[in-house]
C-alpha positions in Angstrom: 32.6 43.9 -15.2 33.4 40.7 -17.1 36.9 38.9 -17.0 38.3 40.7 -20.2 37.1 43.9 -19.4 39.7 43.4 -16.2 42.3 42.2 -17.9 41.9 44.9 -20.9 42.2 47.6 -18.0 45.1 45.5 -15.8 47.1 45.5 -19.3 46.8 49.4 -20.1 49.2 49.6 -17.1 46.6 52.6 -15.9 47.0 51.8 -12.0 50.4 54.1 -12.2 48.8 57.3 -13.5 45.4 56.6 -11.8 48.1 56.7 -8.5 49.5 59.6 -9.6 45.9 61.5 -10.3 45.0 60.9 -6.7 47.2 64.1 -5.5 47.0 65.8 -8.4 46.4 69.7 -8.0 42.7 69.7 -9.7 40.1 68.4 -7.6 37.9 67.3 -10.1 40.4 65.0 -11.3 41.1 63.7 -7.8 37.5 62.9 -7.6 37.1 61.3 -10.8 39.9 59.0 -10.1 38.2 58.0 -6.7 35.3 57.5 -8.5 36.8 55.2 -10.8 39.0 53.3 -8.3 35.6 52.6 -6.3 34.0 51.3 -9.4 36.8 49.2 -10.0 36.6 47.7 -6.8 32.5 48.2 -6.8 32.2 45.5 -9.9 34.7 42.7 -9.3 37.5 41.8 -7.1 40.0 41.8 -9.6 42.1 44.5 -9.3 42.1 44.5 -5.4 45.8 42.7 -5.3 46.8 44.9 -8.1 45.8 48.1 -6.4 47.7 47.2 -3.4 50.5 46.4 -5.2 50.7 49.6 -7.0 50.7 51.3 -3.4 47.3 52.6 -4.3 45.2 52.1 -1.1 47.4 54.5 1.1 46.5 57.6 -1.3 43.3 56.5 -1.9 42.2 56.6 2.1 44.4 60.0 2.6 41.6 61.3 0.1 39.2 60.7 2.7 40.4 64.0 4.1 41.1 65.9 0.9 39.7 69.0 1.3 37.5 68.9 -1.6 33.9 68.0 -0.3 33.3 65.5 -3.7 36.8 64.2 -3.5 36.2 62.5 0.2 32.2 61.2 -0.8 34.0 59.6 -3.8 37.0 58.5 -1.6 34.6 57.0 0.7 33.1 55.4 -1.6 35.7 53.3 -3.2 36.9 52.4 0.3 34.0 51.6 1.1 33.9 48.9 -2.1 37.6 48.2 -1.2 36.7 46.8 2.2 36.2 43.2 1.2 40.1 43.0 0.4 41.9 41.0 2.1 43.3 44.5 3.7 40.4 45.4 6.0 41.7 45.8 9.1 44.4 48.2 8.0 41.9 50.2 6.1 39.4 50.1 8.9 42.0 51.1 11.0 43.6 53.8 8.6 40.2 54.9 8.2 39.3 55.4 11.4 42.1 57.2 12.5 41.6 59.9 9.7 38.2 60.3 11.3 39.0 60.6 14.6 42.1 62.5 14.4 
C-alpha cells in the first residue's frame, strides 16, 4: 500500500467505526473488519500508531475469542501482522492469556 493510499484512509477518519464494527452484533461484519485491520497492518506500518491510538488493539485481540470460528482466524490474523508494533509484548502477552485462560 503506497503512502497516499495511507493517508487517503487515515483522513476518512474510518479507525472510529472500524472500532466500533469489532463488537458489532453480525459476525460477518466482525470478521470483515478483522480482515481489514490485518491487511492494514499486513501492507505497511502506517497505521500501527494510529490503531493504538484509537484504542483499537484491545478489541481487536478480544476477537481472538469471539465465538464466531471466521471472526478469531481473521483476528489472528491481523494480530498476527500487528506484531511488529512497537506493542508486542503486551499483545504477546494479551494474546497468550486469551489462549491459556
Amino acid at each position: 500500500m503506497d503512502k497516499k493510499s495511507c493517508e487517503f484512509i487515515s483522513g476518512s477518519s474510518i479507525l472510529d467505526n472500524l472500532r466500533g464494527f469489532l463488537t458489532h452484533e453480525d459476525p460477518n461484519i466482525r470478521s470483515k473488519t478483522c480482515n481489514a485491520l490485518g491487511n492494514m497492518c499486513r501492507h505497511s506500518a502506517y497505521f500501527y500508531d494510529s490503531l493504538a491510538r484509537h484504542h483499537i488493539i484491545g478489541p481487536l485481540i478480544d476477537r481472538c475469542a469471539d465465538p464466531d470460528r471466521q471472526t478469531r482466524k481473521n483476528a489472528s490474523f491481523a494480530v498476527r501482522h500487528f506484531i511488529n508494533c512497537y506493542e508486542i509484548k503486551a499483545v504477546a502477552l494479551r494474546v497468550f492469556w486469551l489462549c491459556c485462560y
